[in-house]
C-alpha positions as CSV (number, residue, x, y, z in Angstrom):
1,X,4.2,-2.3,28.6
2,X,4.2,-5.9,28.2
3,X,5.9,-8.0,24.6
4,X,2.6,-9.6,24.0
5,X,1.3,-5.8,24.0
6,X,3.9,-4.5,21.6
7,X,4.0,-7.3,19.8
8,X,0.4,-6.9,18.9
9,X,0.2,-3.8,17.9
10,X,3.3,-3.7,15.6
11,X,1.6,-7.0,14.0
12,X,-1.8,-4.8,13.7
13,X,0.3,-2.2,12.1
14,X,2.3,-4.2,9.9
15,X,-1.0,-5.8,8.7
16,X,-2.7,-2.7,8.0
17,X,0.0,-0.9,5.9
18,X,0.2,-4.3,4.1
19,X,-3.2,-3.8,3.2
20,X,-2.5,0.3,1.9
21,X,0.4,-0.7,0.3
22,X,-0.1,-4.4,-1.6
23,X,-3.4,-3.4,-3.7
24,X,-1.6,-0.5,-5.6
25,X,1.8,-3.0,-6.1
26,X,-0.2,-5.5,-7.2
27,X,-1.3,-3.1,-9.9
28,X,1.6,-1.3,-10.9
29,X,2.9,-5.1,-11.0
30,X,0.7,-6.5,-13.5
31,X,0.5,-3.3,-15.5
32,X,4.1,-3.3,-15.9
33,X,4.2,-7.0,-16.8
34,X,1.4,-6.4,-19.7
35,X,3.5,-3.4,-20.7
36,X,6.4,-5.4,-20.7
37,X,5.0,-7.8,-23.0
38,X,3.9,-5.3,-25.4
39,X,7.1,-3.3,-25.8
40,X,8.6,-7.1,-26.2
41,X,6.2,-8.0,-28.7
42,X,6.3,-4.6,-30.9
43,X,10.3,-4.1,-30.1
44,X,9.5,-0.5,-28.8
45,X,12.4,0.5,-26.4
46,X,10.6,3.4,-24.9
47,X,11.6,3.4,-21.0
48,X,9.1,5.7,-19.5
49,X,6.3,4.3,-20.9
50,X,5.7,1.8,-18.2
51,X,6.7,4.0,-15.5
52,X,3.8,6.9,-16.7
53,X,1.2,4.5,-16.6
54,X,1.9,3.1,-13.5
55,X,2.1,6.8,-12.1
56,X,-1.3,7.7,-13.9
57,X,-3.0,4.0,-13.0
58,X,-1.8,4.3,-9.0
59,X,-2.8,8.1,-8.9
60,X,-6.4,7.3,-9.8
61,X,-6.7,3.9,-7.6
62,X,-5.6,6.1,-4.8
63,X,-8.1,8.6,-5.6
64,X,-10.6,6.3,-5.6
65,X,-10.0,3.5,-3.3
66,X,-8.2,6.0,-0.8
67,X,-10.9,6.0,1.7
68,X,-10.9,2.3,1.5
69,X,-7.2,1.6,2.1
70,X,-6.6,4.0,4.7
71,X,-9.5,2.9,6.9
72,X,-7.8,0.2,8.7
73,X,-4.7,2.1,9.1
74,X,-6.9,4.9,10.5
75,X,-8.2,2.8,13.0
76,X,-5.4,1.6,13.7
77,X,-3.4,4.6,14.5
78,X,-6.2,6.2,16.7
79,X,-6.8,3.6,18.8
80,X,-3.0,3.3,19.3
81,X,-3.4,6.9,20.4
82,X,-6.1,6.6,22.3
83,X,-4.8,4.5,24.2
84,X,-1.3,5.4,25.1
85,X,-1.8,6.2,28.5
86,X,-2.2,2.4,29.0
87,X,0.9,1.6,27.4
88,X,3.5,3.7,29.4
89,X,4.5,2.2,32.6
């Protein structure tokens, strides 16, 4: 197998778990800096607060968006399969 091939296809890979993975930390980002505001603003020291949220919030973007962010990575993944006869030397 050549570097350019393995190169592209951990790049491919890298991309698409980028794309499963930075929707849902995007979120649990922003809801835990709103959170954070709120617990600043009414001095509430309550430390699983954010984290439930965040659990709750992800949990129901991966149930619905699921099929979404695991279609490239799908792809991906079987066509890397598919084709590892090609790749052995």
């Amino acid at each position: 197998m050549s570097q350019a091939t393995i190169t592209s296809v951990l790049y491919r890979i890298l991309w698409d778990t980028a794309f499963l993975v930075g929707p849902p930390l995007l979120v649990s980002t922003v809801i835990a800096f709103v959170i954070g505001i709120l617990q600043a603003v009414t001095q509430t020291q309550e430390q699983t607060l954010p984290q439930t949220v965040k659990m709750v919030v992800i949990t129901l973007m991966l149930v619905f968006l699921g099929n979404t962010l695991i279609g490239p990575f799908y792809s991906s993944s079987s066509e890397i399969f598919s084709n590892f006869h090609r790749y052995h030397r």
